[in-house]
C-alpha positions in Angstrom: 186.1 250.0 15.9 187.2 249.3 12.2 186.4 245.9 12.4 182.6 245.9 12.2 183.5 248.5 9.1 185.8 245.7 7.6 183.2 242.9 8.0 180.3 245.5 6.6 181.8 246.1 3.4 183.7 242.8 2.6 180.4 240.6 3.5 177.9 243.3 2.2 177.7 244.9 -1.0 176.1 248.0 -1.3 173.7 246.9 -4.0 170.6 246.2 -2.9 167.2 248.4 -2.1 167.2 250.5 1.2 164.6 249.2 3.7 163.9 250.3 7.6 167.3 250.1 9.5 169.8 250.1 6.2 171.3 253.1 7.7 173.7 251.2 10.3 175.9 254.4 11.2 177.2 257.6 10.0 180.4 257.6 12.0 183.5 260.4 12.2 186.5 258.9 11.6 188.9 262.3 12.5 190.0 260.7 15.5 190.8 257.2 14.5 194.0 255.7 12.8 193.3 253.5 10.3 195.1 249.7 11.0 195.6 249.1 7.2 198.6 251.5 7.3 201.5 249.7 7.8 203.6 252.4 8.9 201.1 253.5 11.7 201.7 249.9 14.1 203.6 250.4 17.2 204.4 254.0 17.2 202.8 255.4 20.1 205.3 257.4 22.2 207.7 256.6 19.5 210.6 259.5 19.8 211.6 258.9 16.1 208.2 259.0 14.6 208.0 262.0 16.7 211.1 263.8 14.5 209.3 262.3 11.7 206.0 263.8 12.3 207.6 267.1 13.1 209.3 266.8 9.5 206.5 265.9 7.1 204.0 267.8 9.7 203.3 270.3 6.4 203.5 267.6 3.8 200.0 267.4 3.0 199.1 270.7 3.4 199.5 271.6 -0.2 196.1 271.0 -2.1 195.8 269.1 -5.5 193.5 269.4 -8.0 190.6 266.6 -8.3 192.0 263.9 -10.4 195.7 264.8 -9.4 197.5 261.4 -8.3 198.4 261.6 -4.9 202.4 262.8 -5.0 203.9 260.0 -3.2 202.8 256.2 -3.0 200.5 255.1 0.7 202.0 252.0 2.1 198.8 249.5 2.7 199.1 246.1 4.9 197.0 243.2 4.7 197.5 240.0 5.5 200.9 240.8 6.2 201.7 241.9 2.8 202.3 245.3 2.1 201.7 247.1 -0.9 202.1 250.8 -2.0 199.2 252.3 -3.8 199.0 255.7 -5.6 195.4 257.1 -5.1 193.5 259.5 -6.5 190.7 261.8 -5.4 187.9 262.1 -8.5 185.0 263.4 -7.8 181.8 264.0 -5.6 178.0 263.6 -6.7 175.8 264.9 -4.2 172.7 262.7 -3.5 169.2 263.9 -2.6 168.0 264.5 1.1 165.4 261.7 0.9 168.0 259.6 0.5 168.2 259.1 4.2 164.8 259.4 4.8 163.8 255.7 4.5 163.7 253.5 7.8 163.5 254.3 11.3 166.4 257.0 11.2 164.8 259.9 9.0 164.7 262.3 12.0 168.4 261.9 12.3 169.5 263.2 9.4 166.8 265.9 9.6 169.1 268.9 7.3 171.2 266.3 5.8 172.3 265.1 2.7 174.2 262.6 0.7 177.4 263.3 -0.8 179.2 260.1 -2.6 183.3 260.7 -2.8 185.1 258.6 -5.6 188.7 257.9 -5.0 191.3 255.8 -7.3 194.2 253.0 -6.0 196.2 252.3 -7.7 198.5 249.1 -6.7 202.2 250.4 -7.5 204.6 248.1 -5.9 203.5 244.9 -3.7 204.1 241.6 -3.1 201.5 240.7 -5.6 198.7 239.2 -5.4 197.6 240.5 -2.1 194.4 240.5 -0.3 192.7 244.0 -0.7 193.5 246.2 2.3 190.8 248.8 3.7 190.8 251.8 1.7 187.6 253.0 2.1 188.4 253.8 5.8 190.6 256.5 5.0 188.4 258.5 2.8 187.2 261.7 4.0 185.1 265.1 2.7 185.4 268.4 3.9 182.1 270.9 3.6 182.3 274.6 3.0 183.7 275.9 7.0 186.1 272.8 7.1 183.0 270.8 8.5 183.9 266.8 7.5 181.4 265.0 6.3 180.6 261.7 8.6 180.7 258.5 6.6 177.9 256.2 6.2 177.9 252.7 6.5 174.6 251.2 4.5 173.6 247.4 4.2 172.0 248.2 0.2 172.3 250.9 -1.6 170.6 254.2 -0.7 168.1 255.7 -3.0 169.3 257.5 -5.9 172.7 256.4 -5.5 174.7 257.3 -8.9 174.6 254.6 -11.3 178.5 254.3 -11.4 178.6 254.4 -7.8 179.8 250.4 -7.4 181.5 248.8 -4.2 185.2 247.9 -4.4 185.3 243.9 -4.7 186.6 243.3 -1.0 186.8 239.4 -2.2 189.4 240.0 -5.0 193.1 240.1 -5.1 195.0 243.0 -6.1 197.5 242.7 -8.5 200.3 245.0 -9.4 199.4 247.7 -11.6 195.5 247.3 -10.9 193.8 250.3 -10.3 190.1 250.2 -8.7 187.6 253.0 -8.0 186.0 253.7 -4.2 182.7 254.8 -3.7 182.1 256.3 -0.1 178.8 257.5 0.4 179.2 260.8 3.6 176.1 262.9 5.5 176.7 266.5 5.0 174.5 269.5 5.5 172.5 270.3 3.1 172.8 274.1 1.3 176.7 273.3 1.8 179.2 272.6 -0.6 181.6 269.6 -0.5 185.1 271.5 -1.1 187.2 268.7 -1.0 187.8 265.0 -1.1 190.4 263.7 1.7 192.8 261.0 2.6 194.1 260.2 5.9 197.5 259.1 6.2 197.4 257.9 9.8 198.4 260.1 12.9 201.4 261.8 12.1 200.8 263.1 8.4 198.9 265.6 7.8 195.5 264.1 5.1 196.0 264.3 1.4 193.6 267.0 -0.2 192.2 267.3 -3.2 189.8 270.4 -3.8 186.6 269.9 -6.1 186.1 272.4 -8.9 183.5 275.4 -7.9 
């Protein structure tokens, strides 16, 4: 599932003009794990990541304040390196509804909006330089109701996307002590507020939260 993401955003960048199709999918992600965590590989029916689970179960519950650093460091693999990155939920900038209304898929998103998350890594410890895991895959936004927003995967860049709003460089290194800013465009309703910016921490943590001012 992640892979077509992967390919999409290292071999794509988002800058370019939206034309008839750009919109590839707006996918939910609440059900997935995410394979650049390196501590979620081969624990299915595990009995100790069970006790674990059952131990940090309320670790993210706690909610921090946008721009907060994330209170303990998310281990990251790629190309079997690992790395542990501290990251950062910023900001949201909501987009405009005809944002999505360019191409063949305008009557999807019929009542939707675009709301673009920002989220900071930073690469603490590693085995530097490493080859830039998936971070964008973990992002999330929750809606006023706990509604999440659904990501969107674009070939170009939408229509009134905020000028600050640049992809990660997926071909670059990381080095230790580099820190580089996410972009994740989401659908949300429209008439709702984002409350929060998210980050999954694979299956058996509960998701960092950060809430947005009101």
């Amino acid at each position: 599932m992640f892979s077509q993401f992967a390919d999409l955003t290292a071999a794509a960048p988002r800058r370019a003009a939206l034309t008839a199709g750009a919109v590839v999918a707006a996918l939910a992600l609440t059900a997935c794990g995410s394979s650049g965590h390196a501590s979620d590989k081969g624990k299915s029916g595990d009995a100790k990541a069970d006790a674990k689970a059952d131990a940090t179960a309320d670790a993210g519950a706690e909610e921090l304040p946008a721009g907060q650093p994330s209170p303990e460091e998310q281990e990251l693999e790629s190309d079997k390196k690992k790395g542990k990155f501290v990251v950062t939920g910023q900001k949201v900038v909501m987009g405009k509804p005809e944002s999505l209304q360019g191409g063949s898929d305008a009557k999807k998103f019929a009542g939707k909006t675009v709301a673009f998350a920002y989220l900071k890594a930073k690469l603490a410890e590693a085995d530097a330089p490493m080859k830039p895991p998936m971070v964008t895959t973990d992002i999330g936004t929750l809606v006023q109701g706990g509604e999440s927003g659904r990501p969107l995967i674009t070939i170009g860049q939408l229509p009134g996307t905020p000028a600050d709003c640049e992809s990660a460089d997926y071909g670059k290194a990381w080095k230790k002590g580099e820190e580089r800013t996410f972009c994740q465009p989401f659908v949300v309703p429209q008439g709702k507020k984002v409350t929060h910016i998210t980050y999954r921490r694979g299956f058996y943590k509960e998701p960092l939260k950060w809430v947005l001012p009101k």
